[in-house]
Each structure stands twice: as structure tokens, then as C-alpha cells.
N, C-alpha and C positions, 0 to 999 in steps of 0.2 A: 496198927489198926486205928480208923480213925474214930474217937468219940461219937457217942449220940449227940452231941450235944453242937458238934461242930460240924455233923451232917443236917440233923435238923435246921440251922443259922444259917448255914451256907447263906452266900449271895447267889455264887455258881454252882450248878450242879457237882456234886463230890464225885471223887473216883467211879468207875460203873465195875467195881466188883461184888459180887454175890453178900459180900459179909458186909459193903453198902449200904446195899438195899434191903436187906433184911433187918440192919438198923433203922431203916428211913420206914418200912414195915411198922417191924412187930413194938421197937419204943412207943409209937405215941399209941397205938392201941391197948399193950399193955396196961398205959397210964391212965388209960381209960377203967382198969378194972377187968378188959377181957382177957379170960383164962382159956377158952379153946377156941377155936374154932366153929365151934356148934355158936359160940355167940354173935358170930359173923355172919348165919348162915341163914335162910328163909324155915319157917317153920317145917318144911318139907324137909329140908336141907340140899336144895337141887338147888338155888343161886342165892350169891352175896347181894346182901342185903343194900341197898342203897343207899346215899347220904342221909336221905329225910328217915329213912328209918333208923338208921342209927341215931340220929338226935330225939327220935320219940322211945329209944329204948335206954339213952346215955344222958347226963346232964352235963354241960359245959364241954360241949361242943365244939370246937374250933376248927376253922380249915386246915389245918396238919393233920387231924384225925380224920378226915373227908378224903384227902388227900393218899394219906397211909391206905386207905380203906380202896381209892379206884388205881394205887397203884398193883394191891393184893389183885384186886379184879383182872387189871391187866394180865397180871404172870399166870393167873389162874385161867382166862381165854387164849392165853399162846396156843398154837398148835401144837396137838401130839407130837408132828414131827420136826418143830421149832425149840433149835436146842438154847439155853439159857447162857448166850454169848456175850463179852461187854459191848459187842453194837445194841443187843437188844435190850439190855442191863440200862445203857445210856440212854435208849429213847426215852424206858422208862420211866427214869429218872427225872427226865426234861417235861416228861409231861407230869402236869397238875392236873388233870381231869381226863386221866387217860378212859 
């Protein structure tokens, strides 16, 4: 499996397997301090929150965590009937401001 540390670095996009992107995910949010998901969520909890609000609710801030944050969005707006495949895995990956 490969490191957070070595998916985070990358130059190229890493492998497009599920265990991936759930590194390239939930590490830098974690490192953020977030513990559920409710702290990702709109106070309704019907849509993730955006970059700018996550810097007025987090400090230090960086584009990984911006990043982690509209790839989560990404998999979160897939289609119901859009199965989580490494084509889809890979776009995700590719994009930084999905």
C-alpha cells in the first residue's frame, strides 16, 4: 500500500485505487483536526462546505486541504448509478479542483 506521504508528494498522479484516494481524502483533513464529517458539512448538513469556508472555520489552511476537500465533493456528486471504478478513481485524482 502506498504511504500518505508518498501520495500526498507525488509529482504524478498515484495509483487510482480506492485505498488511494481515501489517503489523498481523509490524511490531510484529518490533519486538519476534522473528526466527522458533520465538520465538513453546511450547518443544514445538505452540502460540503467550500474552500472559503473551510479556512474561516480551520487555520492554516493549504491547498492539499482545499484540494482533499473538492476531491471528497467529487465522489460525493458521482451518480447513484456511477460505480466507483479506477477510470473514475483516476480522473479524480487528476483533478485539483474537481
Amino acid at each position: 500500500m502506498i504511504s500518505s506521504s508518498e501520495v500526498t508528494s507525488a509529482r504524478k498522479p498515484p495509483p487510482p485505487t480506492l485505498a488511494t484516494l481515501i489517503n489523498c481524502i481523509i490524511k490531510p483533513l484529518i490533519d486538519l483536526g476534522i473528526t466527522g464529517f458533520h465538520d465538513l458539512t453546511s450547518a443544514n448538513g445538505n452540502y460540503i462546505v467550500s474552500g472559503q469556508q473551510l479556512r474561516n472555520k480551520y487555520t492554516r489552511i493549504f491547498k492539499k486541504h482545499i484540494i482533499a476537500l473538492n476531491r471528497l465533493a467529487a465522489i460525493a456528486n458521482l451518480p447513484g448509478t456511477q460505480e466507483l471504478s479506477p477510470t473514475s478513481i483516476a480522473q479524480i485524482l487528476q483533478e485539483r479542483n474537481s
